[in-house]
KEKE-3310 file (N, C-alpha, C; in steps of 0.2 Angstrom, whole numbers, plus 5000, padded with zeros to 4 digits):
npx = (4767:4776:4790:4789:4792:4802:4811:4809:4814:4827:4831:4827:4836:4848:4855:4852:4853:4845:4830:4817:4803:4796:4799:4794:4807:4817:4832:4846:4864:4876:4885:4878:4876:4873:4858:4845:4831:4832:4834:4820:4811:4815:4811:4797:4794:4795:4784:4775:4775:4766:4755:4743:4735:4747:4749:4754:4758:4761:4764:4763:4769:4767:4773:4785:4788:4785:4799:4808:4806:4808:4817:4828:4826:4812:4810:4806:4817:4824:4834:4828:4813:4814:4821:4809:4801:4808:4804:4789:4785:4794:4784:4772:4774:4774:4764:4756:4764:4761:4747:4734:4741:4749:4746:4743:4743:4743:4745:4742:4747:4748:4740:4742:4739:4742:4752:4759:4754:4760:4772:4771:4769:4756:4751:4758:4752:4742:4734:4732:4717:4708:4704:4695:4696:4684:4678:4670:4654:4642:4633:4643:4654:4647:4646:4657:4663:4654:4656:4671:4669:4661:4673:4679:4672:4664:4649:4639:4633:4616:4617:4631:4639:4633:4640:4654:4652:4647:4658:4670:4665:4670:4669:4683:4693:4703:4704:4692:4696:4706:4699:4692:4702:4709:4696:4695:4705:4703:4692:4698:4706:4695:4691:4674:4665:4656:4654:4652:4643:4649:4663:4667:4667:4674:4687:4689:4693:4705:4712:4711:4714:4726:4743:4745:4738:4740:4752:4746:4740:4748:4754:4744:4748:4762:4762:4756:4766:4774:4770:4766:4780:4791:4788:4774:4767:4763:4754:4744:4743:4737:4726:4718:4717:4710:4697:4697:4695:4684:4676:4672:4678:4677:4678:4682:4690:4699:4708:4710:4721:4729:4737:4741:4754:4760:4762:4762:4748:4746:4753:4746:4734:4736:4742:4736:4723:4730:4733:4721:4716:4723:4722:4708:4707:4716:4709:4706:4699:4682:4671:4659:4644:4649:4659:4672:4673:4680:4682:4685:4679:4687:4700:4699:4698:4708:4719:4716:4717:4732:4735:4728:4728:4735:4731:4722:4708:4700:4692:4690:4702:4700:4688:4695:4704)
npy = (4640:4650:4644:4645:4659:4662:4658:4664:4678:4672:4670:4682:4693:4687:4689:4687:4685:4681:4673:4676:4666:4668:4682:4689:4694:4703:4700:4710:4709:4721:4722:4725:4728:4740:4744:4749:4750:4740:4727:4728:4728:4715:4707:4708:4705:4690:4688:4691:4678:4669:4657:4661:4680:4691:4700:4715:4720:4736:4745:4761:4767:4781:4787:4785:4791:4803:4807:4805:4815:4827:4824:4825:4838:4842:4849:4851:4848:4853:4842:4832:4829:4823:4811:4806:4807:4796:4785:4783:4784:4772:4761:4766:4762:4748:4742:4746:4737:4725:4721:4715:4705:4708:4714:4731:4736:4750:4757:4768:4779:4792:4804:4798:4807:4822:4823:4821:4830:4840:4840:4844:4829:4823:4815:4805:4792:4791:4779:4772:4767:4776:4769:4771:4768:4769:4774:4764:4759:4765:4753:4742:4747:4744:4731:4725:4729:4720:4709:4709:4710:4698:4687:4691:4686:4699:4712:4722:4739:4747:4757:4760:4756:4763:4776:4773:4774:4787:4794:4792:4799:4796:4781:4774:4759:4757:4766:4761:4749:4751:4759:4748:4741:4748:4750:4735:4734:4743:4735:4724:4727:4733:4724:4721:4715:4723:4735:4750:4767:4774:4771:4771:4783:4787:4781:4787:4798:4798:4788:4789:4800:4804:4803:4788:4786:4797:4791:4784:4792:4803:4800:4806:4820:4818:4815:4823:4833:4827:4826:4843:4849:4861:4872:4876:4867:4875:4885:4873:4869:4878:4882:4867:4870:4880:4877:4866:4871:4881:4875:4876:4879:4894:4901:4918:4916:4907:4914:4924:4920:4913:4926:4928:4920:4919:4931:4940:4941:4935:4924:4919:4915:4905:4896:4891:4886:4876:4869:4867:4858:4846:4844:4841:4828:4820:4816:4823:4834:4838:4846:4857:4863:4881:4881:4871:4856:4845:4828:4817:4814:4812:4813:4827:4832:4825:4835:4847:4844:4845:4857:4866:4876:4888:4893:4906:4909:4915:4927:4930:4937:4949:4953:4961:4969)
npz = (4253:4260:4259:4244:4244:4252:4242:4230:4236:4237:4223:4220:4223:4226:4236:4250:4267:4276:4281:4287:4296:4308:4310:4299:4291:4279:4276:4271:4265:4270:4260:4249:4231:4218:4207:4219:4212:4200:4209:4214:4204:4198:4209:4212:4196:4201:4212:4205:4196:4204:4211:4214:4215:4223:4238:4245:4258:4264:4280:4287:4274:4272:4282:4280:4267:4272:4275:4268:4261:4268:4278:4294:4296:4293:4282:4263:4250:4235:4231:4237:4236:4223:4226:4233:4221:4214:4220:4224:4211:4208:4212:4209:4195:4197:4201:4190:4181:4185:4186:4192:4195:4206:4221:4230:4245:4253:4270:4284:4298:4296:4280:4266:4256:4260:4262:4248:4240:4246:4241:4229:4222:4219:4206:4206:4213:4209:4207:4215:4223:4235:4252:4266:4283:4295:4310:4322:4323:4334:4339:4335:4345:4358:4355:4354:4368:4375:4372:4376:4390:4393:4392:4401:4410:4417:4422:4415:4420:4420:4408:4407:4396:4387:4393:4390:4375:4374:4382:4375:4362:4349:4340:4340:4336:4345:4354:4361:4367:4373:4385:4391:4395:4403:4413:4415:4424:4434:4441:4446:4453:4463:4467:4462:4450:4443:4430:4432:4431:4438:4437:4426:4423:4433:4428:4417:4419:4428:4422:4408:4405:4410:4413:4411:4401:4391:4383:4376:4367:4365:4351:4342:4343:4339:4325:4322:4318:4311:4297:4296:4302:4310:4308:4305:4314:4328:4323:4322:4333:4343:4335:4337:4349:4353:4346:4355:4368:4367:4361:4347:4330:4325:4307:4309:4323:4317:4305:4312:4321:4312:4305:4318:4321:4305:4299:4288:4278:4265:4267:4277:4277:4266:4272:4284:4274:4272:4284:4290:4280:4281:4295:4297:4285:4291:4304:4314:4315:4311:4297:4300:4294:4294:4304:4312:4323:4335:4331:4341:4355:4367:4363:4362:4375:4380:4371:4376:4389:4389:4382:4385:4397:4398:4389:4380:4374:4356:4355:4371:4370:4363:4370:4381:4378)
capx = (4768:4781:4796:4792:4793:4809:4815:4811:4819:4835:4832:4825:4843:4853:4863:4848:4856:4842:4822:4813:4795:4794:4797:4794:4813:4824:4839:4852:4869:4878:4890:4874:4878:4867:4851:4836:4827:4833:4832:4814:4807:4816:4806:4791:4792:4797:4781:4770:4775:4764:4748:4737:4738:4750:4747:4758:4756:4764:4763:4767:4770:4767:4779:4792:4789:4786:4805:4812:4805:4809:4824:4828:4824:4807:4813:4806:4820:4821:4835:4822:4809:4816:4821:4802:4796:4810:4802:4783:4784:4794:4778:4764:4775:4774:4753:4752:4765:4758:4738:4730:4746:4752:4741:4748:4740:4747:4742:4747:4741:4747:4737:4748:4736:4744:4762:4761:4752:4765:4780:4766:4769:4749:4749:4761:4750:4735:4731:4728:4711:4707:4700:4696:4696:4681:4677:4665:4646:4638:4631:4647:4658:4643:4642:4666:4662:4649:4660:4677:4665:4657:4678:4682:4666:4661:4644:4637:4626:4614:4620:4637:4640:4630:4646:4658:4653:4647:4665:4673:4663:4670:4672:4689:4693:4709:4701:4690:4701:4709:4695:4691:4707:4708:4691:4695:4711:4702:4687:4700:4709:4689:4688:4670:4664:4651:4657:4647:4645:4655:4668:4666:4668:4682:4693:4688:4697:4712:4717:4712:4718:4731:4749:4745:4732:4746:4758:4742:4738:4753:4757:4741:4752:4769:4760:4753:4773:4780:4768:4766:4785:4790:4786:4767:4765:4763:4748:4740:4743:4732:4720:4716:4716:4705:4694:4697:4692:4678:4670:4669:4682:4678:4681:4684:4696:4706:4710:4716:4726:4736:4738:4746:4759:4763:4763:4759:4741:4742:4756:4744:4728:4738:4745:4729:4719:4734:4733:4716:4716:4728:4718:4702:4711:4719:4704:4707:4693:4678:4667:4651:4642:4654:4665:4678:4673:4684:4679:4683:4679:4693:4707:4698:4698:4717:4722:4713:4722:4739:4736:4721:4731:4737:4727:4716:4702:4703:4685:4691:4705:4697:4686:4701:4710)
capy = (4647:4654:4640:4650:4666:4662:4656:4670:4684:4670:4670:4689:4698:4684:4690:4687:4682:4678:4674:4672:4666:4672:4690:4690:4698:4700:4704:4710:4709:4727:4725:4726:4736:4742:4749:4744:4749:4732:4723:4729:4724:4706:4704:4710:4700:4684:4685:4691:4673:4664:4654:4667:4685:4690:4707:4716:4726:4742:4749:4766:4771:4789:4790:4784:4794:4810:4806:4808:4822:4832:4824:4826:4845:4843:4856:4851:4851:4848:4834:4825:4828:4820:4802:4804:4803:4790:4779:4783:4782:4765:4758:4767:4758:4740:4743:4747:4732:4718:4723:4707:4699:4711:4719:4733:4740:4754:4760:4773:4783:4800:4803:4800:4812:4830:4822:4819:4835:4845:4839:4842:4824:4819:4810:4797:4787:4790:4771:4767:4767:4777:4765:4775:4765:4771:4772:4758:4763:4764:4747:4738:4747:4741:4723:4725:4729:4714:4702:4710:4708:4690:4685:4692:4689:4704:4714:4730:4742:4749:4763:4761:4753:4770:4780:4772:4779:4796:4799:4792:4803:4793:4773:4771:4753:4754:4768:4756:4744:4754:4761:4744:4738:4750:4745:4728:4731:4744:4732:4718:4730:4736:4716:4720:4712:4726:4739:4756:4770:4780:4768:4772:4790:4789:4778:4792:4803:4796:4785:4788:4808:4804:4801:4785:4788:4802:4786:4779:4797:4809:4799:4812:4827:4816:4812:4830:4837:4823:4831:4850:4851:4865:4880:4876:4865:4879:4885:4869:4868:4885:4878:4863:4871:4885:4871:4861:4877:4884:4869:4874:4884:4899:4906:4924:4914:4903:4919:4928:4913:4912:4930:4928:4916:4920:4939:4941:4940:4930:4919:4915:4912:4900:4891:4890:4879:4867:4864:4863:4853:4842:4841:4837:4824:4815:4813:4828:4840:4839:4853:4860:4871:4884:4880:4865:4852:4838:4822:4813:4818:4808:4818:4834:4832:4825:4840:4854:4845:4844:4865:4872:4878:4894:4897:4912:4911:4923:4930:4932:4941:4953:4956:4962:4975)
capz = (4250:4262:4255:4237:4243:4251:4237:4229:4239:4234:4216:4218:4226:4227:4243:4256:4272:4282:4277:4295:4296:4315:4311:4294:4291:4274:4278:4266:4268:4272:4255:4243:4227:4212:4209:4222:4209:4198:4212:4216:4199:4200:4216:4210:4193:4204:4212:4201:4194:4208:4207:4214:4215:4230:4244:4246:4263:4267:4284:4287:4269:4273:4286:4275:4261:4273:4279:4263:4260:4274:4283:4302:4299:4294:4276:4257:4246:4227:4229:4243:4231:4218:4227:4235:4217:4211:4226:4224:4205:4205:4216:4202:4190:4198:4201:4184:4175:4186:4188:4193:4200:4214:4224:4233:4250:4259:4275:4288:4303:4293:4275:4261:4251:4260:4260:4244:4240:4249:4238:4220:4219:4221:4204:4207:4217:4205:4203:4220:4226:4244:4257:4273:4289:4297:4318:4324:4324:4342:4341:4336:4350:4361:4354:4356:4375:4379:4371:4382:4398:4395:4391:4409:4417:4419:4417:4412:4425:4417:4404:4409:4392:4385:4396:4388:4370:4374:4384:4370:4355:4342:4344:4336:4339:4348:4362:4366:4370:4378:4387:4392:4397:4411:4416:4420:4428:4440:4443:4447:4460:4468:4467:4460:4443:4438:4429:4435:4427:4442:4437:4419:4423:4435:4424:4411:4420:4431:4416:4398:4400:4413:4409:4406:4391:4387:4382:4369:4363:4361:4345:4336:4343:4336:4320:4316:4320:4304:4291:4297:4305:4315:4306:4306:4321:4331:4321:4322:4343:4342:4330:4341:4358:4352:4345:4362:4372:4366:4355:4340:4329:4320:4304:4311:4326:4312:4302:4317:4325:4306:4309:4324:4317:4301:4300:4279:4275:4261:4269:4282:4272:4262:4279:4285:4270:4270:4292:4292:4276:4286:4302:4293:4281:4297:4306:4322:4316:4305:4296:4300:4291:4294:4309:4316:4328:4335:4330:4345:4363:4370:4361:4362:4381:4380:4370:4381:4398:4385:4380:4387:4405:4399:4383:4381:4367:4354:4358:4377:4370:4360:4378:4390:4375)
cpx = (4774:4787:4794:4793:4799:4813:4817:4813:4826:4836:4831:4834:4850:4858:4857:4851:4850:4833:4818:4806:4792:4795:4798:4799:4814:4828:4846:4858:4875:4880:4886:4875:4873:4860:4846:4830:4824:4830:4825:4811:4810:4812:4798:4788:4793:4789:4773:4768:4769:4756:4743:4740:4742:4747:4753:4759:4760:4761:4765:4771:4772:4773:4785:4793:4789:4795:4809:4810:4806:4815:4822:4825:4819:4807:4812:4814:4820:4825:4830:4817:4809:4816:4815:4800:4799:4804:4796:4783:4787:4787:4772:4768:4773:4766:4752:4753:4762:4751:4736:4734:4748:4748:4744:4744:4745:4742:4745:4743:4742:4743:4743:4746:4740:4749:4764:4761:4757:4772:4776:4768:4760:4749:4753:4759:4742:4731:4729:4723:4710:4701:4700:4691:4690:4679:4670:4660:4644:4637:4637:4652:4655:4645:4651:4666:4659:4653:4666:4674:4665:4667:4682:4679:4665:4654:4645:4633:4624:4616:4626:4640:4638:4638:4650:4658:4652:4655:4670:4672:4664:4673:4677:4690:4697:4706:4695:4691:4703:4705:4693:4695:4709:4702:4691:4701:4708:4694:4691:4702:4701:4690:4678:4670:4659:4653:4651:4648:4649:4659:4670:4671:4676:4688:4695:4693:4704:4714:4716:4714:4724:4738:4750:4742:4738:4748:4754:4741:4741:4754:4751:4746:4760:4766:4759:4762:4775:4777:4769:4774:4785:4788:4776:4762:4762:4756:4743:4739:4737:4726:4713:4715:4711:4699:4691:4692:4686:4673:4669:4676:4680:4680:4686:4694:4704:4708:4715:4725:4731:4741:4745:4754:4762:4758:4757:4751:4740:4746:4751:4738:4732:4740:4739:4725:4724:4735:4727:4713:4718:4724:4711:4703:4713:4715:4702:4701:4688:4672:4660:4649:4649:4660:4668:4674:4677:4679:4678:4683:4684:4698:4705:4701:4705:4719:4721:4717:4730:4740:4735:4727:4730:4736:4721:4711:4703:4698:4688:4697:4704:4693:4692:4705:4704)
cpy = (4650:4650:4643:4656:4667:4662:4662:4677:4680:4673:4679:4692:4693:4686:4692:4683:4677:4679:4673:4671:4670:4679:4691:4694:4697:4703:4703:4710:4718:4727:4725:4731:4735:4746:4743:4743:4742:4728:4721:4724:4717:4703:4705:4705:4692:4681:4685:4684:4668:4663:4660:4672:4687:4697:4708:4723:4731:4746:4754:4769:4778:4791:4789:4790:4800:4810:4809:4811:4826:4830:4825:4834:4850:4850:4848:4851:4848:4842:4829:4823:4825:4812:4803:4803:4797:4784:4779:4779:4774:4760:4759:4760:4749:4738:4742:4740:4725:4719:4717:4701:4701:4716:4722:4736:4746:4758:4764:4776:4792:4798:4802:4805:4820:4828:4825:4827:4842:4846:4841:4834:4820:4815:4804:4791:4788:4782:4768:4770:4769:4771:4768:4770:4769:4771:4766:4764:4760:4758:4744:4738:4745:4733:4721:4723:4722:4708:4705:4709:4701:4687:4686:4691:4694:4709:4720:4733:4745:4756:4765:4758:4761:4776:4780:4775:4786:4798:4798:4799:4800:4786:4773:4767:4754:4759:4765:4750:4747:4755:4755:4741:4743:4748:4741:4729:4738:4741:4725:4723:4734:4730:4715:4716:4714:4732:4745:4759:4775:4776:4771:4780:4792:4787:4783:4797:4805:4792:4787:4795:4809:4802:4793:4784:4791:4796:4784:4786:4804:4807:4805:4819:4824:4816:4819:4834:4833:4828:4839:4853:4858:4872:4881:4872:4871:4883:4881:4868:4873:4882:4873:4863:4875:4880:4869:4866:4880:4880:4870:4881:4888:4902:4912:4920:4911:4909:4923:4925:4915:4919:4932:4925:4918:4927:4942:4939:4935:4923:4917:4912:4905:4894:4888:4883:4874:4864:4865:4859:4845:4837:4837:4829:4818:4813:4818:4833:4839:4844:4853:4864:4875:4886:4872:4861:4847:4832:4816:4818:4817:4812:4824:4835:4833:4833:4846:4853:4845:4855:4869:4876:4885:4898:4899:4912:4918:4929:4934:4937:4947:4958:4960:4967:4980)
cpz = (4252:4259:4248:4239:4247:4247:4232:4229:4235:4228:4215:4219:4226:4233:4250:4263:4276:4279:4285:4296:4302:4315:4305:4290:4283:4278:4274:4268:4266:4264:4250:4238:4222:4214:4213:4215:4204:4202:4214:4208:4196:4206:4214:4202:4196:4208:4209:4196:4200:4206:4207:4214:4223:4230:4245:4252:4266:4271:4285:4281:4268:4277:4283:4271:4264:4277:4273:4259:4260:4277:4291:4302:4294:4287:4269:4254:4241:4226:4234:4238:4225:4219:4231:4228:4213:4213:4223:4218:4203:4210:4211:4196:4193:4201:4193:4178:4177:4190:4188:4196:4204:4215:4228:4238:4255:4264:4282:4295:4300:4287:4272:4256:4254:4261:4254:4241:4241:4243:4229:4218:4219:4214:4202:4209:4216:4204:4207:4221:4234:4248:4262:4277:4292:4305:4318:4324:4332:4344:4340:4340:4357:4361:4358:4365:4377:4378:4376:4388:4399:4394:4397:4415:4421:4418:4418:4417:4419:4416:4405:4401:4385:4386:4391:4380:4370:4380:4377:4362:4348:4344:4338:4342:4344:4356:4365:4367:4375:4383:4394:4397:4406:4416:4419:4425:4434:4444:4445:4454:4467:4470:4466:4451:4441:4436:4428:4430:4430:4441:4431:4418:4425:4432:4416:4413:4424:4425:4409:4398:4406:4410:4406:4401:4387:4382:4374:4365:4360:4354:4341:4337:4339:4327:4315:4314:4310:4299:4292:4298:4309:4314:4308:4312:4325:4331:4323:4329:4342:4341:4337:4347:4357:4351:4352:4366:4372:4362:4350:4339:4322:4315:4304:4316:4321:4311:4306:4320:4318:4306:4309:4323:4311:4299:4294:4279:4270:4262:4272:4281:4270:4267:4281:4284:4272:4279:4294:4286:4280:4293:4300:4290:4286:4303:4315:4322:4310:4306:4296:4301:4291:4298:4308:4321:4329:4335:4335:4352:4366:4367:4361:4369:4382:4381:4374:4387:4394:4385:4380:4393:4402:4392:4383:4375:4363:4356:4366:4375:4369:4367:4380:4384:4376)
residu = (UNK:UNK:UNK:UNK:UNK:UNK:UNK:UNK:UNK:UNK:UNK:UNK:UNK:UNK:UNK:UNK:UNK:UNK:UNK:UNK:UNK:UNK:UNK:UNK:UNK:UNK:UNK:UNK:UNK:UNK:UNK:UNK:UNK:UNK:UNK:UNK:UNK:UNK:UNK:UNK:UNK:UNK:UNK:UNK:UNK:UNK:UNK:UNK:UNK:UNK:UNK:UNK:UNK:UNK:UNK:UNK:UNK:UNK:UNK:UNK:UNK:UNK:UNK:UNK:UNK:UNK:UNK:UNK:UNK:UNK:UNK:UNK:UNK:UNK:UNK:UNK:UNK:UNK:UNK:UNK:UNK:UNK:UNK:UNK:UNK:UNK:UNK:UNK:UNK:UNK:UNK:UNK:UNK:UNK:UNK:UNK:UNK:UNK:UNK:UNK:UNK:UNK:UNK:UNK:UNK:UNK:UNK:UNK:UNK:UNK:UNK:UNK:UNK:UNK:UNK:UNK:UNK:UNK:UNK:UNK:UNK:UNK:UNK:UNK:UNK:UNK:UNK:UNK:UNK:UNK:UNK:UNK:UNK:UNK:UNK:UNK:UNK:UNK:UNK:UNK:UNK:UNK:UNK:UNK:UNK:UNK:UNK:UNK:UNK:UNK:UNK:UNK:UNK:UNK:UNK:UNK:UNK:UNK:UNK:UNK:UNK:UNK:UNK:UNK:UNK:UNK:UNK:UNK:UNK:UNK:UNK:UNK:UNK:UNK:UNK:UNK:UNK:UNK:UNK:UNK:UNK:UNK:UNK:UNK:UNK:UNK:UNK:UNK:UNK:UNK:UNK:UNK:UNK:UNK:UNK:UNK:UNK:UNK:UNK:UNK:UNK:UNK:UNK:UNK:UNK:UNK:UNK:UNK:UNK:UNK:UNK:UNK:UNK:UNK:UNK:UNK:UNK:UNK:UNK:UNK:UNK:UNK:UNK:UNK:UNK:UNK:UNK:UNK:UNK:UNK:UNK:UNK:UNK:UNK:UNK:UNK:UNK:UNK:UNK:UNK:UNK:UNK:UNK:UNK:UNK:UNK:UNK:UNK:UNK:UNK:UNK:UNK:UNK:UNK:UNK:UNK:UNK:UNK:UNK:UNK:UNK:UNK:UNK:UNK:UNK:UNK:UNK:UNK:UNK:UNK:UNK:UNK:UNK:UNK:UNK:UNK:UNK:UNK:UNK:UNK:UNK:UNK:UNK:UNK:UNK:UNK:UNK:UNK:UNK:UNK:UNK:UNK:UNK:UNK:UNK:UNK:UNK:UNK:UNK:UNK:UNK:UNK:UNK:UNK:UNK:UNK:UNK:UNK:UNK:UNK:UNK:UNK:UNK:UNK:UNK:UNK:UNK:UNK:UNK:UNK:UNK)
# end
């Protein structure tokens, strides 16, 4: 397969300098002229010709498309807008001309649904299908752990296996890897090979909300910055430490907080739905009954040693006037 699909970048662009299997490169050459767009739909009918249907995996789509949107200063405008819906729309187009022959997947850590939303482009990319990646369940981040122990000869004390998902809150894979991973490298420095549950705890708190955690978990404060930018950030900091703070975020609180930020009543309503749409939507808070909670414990905790210091609740506000 890969000697036709080099062939086909040749025959697709004709000026491919380099095809590489080890890091799966094209690489054009700088004097490329015309439309990407031609080019795109010559690459796209080239492998739509293949025996079976081809995948065609796009990571980080949304960051893309929130880029040229907004620019380095994080600002809508109607010409961004326009080469976002050229992009989007030649992508609906090549889902729709070759259905059955190219499969297109896109995947991100922002949503593409309030990107898209932001710019009124949401029916551009009506044709694909949502598939939501969902955290492990209790028992599969259990069964993850026993397999990373028997692979390091290590065991479990009893209900220390228990710790590690109630400090977590929500088993997303990659924080129990993570989680793990310190783990073993401070049961290799005890030079023990049972993982306690005052191991669990401590590693909970010198490593996964210390600077080194920082490193794996500022990307949600970098991530929420691309969509929101900096006009609304600021809201959302609030949001999420008020949240953090007092565990649960109030109707009454939200209202105030938006408020506080943007001055206008109906601006700040309107602010509001679209940054706790956002937080919802990207997986930071979800709704019950009538308030917010954070979905994982591990990032709430983060966020609270990230924000909490010198943040005063709005309730405790309201006390002390």
């Amino acid at each position: 397969m890969w000697p036709r699909v080099k062939e086909t970048f040749r025959n697709a662009l004709g000026s491919v300098e380099e095809v590489g299997m080890d890091e799966l490169v094209v690489k054009l050459r700088t004097g490329v002229t015309g439309s990407w767009q031609a080019k795109g739909r010559r690459v796209m009918a080239e492998l739509a010709k293949a025996d079976r249907p081809v995948v065609i995996f796009m990571d980080e789509l949304p960051i893309l498309v929130n880029r040229i949107l907004k620019g380095g200063d994080y600002t809508l405008t109607p010409d961004r807008i326009q080469q976002a819906d050229v992009f989007v729309s030649f992508l609906r187009a090549a889902t729709i001309q070759h259905q059955g022959r190219i499969v297109l997947v896109v995947a991100g850590s922002i949503g593409m649904g309030p990107v898209l939303r932001q710019a009124g482009l949401s029916a551009t990319l009506n044709t694909l299908a949502t598939f939501c990646v969902e955290p492990w369940s209790e028992g599969t981040a259990k069964d993850c752990l026993d397999a990373l122990a028997r692979n390091y000869n290590l065991t479990w004390e009893a209900g220390a296996k228990q710790e590690v998902v109630n400090r977590l809150g929500c088993a997303i894979p990659h924080h129990v890897q993570m989680y793990f991973d310190f783990l073993l490298e401070e049961r290799r420095r005890s030079g023990s090979t049972a993982i306690t549950v005052g191991a669990v705890g401590t590693v909970y708190r010198t490593k996964m909300l210390s600077s080194q955690g920082h490193g794996e978990l500022s990307h949600f404060e970098e991530r929420l910055k691309m969509v929101l930018g900096p006009a609304l950030m600021p809201l959302a900091i609030d949001l999420l430490t008020e949240t953090a703070k007092v565990g649960v975020l109030s109707p009454e609180a939200a209202s105030l907080l938006s408020l506080e930020h943007l001055r206008e009543p109906q601006v700040g309503h309107e602010a509001l739905r679209e940054v706790l749409s956002i937080l919802e939507h990207d997986g930071y808070l979800r709704r019950e009954l009538n308030e917010y909670r954070f979905i994982s414990t591990l990032l709430r905790d983060w966020w609270l040693g990230r924000f909490g210091f010198t943040y005063i609740p709005v309730d405790e506000r309201r006390s002390a006037r």
